[in-house]
C-alpha positions as protocol buffer text, in pm:
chain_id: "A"
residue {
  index: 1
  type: UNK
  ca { x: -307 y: 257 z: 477 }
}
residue {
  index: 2
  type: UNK
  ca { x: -352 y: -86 z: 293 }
}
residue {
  index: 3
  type: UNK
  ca { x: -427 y: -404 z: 393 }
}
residue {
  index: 4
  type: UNK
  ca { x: -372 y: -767 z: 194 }
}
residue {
  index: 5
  type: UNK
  ca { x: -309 y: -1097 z: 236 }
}
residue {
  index: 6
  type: UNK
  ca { x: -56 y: -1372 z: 156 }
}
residue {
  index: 7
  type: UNK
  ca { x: 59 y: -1696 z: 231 }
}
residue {
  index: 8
  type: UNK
  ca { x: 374 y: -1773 z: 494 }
}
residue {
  index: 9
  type: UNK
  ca { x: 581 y: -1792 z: 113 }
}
residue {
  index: 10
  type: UNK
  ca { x: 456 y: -1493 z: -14 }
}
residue {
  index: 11
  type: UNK
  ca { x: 517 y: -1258 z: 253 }
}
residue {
  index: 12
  type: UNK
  ca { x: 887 y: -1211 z: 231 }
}
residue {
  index: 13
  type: UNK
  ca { x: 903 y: -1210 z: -89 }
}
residue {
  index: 14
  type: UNK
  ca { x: 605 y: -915 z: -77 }
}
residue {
  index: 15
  type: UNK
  ca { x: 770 y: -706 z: 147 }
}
residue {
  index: 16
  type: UNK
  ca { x: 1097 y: -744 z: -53 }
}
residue {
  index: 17
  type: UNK
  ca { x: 916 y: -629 z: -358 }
}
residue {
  index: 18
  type: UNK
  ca { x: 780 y: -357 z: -109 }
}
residue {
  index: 19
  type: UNK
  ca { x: 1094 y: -217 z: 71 }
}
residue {
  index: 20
  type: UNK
  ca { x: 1271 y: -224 z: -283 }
}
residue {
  index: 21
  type: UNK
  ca { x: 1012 y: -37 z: -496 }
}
residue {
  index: 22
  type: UNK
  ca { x: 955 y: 244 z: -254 }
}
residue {
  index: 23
  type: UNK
  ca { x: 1364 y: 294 z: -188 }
}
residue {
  index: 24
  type: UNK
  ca { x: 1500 y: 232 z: -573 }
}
residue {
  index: 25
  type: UNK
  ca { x: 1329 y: 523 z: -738 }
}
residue {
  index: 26
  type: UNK
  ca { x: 1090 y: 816 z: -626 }
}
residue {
  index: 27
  type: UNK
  ca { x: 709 y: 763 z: -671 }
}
residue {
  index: 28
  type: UNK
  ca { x: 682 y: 994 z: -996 }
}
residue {
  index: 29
  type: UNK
  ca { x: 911 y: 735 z: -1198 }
}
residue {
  index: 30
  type: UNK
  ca { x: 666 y: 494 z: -1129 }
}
residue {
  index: 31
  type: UNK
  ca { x: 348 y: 658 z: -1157 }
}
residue {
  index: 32
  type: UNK
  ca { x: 445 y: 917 z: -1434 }
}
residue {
  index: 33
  type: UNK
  ca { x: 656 y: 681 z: -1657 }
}
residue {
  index: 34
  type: UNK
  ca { x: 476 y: 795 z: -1942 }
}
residue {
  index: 35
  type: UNK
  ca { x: 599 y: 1200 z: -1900 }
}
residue {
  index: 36
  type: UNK
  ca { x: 915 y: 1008 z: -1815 }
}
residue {
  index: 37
  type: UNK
  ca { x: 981 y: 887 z: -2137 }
}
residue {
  index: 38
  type: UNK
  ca { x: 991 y: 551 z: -2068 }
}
residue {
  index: 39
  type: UNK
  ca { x: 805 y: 286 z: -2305 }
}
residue {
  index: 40
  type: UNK
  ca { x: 681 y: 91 z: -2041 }
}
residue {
  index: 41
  type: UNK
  ca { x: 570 y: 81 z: -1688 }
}
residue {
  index: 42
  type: UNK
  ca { x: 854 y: 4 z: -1506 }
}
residue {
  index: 43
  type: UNK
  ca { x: 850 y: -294 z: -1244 }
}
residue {
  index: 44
  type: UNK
  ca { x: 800 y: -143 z: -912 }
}
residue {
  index: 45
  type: UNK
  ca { x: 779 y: -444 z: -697 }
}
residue {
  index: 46
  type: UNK
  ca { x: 416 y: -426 z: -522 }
}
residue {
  index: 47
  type: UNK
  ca { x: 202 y: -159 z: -672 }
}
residue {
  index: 48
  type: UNK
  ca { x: 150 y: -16 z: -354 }
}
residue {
  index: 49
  type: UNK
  ca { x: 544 y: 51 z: -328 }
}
residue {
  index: 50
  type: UNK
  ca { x: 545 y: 422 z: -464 }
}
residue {
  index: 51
  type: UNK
  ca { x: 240 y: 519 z: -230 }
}
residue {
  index: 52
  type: UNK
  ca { x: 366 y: 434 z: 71 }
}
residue {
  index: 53
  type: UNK
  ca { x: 701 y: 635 z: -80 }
}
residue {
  index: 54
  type: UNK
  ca { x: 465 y: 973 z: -135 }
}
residue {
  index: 55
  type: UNK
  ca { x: 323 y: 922 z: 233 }
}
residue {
  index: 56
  type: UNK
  ca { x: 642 y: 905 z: 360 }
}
residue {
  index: 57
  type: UNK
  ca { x: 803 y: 1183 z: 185 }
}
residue {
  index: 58
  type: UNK
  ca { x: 525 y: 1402 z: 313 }
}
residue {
  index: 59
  type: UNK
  ca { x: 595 y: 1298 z: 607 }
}
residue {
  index: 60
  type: UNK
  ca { x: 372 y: 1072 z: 760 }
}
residue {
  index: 61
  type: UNK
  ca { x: 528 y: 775 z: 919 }
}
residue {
  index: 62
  type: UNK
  ca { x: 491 y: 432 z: 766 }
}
residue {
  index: 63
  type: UNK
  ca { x: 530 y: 77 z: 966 }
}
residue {
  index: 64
  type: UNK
  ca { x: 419 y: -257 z: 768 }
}
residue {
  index: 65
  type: UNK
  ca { x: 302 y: -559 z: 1005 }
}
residue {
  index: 66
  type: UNK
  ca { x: 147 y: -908 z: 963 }
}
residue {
  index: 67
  type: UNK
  ca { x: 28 y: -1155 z: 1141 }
}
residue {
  index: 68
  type: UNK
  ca { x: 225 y: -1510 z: 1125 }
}
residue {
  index: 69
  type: UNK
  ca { x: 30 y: -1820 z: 1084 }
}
residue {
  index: 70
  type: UNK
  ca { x: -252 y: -1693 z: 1211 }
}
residue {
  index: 71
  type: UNK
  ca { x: -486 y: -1795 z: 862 }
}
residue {
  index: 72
  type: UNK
  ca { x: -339 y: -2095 z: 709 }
}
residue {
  index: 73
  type: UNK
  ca { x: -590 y: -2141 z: 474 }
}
residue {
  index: 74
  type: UNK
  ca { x: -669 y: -1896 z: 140 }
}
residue {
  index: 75
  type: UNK
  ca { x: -1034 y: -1805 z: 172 }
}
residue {
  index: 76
  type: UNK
  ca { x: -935 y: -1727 z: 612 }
}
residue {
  index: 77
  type: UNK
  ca { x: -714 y: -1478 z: 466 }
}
residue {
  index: 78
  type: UNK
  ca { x: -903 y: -1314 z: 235 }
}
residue {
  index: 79
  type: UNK
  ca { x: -1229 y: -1359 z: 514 }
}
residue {
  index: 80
  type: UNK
  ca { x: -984 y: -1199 z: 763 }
}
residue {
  index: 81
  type: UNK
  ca { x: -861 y: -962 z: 475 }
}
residue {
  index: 82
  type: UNK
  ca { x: -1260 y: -851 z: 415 }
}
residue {
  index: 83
  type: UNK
  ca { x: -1292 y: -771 z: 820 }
}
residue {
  index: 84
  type: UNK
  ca { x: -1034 y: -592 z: 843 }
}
residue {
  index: 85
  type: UNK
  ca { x: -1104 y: -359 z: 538 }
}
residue {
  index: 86
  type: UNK
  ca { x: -1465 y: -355 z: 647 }
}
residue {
  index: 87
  type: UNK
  ca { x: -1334 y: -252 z: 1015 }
}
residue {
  index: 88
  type: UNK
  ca { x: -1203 y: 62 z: 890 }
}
residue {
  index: 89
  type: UNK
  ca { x: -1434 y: 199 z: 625 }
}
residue {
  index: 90
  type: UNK
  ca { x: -1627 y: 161 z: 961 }
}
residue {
  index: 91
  type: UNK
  ca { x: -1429 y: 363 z: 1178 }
}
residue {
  index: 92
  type: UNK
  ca { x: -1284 y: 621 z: 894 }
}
residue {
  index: 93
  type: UNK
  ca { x: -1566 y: 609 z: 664 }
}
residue {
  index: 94
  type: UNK
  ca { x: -1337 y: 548 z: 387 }
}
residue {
  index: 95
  type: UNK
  ca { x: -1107 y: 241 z: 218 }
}
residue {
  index: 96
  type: UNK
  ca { x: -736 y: 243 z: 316 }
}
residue {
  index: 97
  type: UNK
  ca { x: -571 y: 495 z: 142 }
}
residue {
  index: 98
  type: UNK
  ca { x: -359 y: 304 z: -50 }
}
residue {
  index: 99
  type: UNK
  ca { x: -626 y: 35 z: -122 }
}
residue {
  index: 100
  type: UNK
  ca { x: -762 y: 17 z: -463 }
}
residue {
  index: 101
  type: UNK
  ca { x: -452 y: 123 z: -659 }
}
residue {
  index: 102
  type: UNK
  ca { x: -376 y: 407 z: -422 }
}
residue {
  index: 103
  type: UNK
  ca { x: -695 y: 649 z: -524 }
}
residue {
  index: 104
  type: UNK
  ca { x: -721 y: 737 z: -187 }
}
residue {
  index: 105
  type: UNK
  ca { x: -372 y: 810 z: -164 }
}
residue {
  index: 106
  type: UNK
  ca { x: -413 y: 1217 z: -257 }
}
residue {
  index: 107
  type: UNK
  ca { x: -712 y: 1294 z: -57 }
}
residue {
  index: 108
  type: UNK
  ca { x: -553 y: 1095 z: 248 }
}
residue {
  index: 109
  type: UNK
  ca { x: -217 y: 1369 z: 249 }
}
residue {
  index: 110
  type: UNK
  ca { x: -432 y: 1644 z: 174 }
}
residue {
  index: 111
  type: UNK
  ca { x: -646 y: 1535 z: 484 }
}
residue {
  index: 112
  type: UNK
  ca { x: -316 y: 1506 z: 728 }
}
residue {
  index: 113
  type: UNK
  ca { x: -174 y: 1846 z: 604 }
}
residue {
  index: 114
  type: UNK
  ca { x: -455 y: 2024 z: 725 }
}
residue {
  index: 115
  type: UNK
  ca { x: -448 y: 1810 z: 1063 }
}
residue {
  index: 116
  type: UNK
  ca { x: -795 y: 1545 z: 1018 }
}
residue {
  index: 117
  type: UNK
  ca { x: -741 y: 1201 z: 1012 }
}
């Protein structure tokens, strides 16, 4: 559904940001704060927090995983990043989802509700 990169630092602190932006609030207070009356887009943590929130309040099952140490170095995590996105436009003929500011995200549901990948 998405796919990033960090450093051994970053990572907690990304999947903190994660886990609290897509329990605190549901994904319309993020992504309709406007129609909310709010004057400003509230923090959400990582912007792909409420996403993940509408996927699994469809009902699709989420589960978030790394891989530790494995790319020390920036531009090995953002080559191994660039695989691994190009791996599944290759096999789904699509980017993840959630990818991209969560365009995808819409079409994606739509897709599982009528039973396609």
């Amino acid at each position: 559904m998405y796919v990033g990169e960090t450093d051994q630092e970053g990572r907690w602190a990304r999947l903190d940001d994660l886990a609290r932006g897509r329990n605190r609030h549901p994904p319309s207070y993020y992504l309709d704060w406007r129609a909310a009356g709010l004057s400003k887009r509230p923090h959400r943590g990582h912007y792909s927090a409420p996403y993940f929130r509408m996927c699994e309040d469809a009902g699709r099952h989420v589960e978030v995983s790394w891989a530790l140490e494995e790319y020390p170095d920036k531009h090995e995590r953002k080559a191994a990043e660039a695989r691994l996105l190009g791996l599944h436009r290759e096999a789904t003929g699509v980017a993840p989802p959630i990818q991209h500011g969560g365009r995808e995200v819409a079409a994606y549901l739509a897709r599982r509700a009528r039973g396609r990948k």
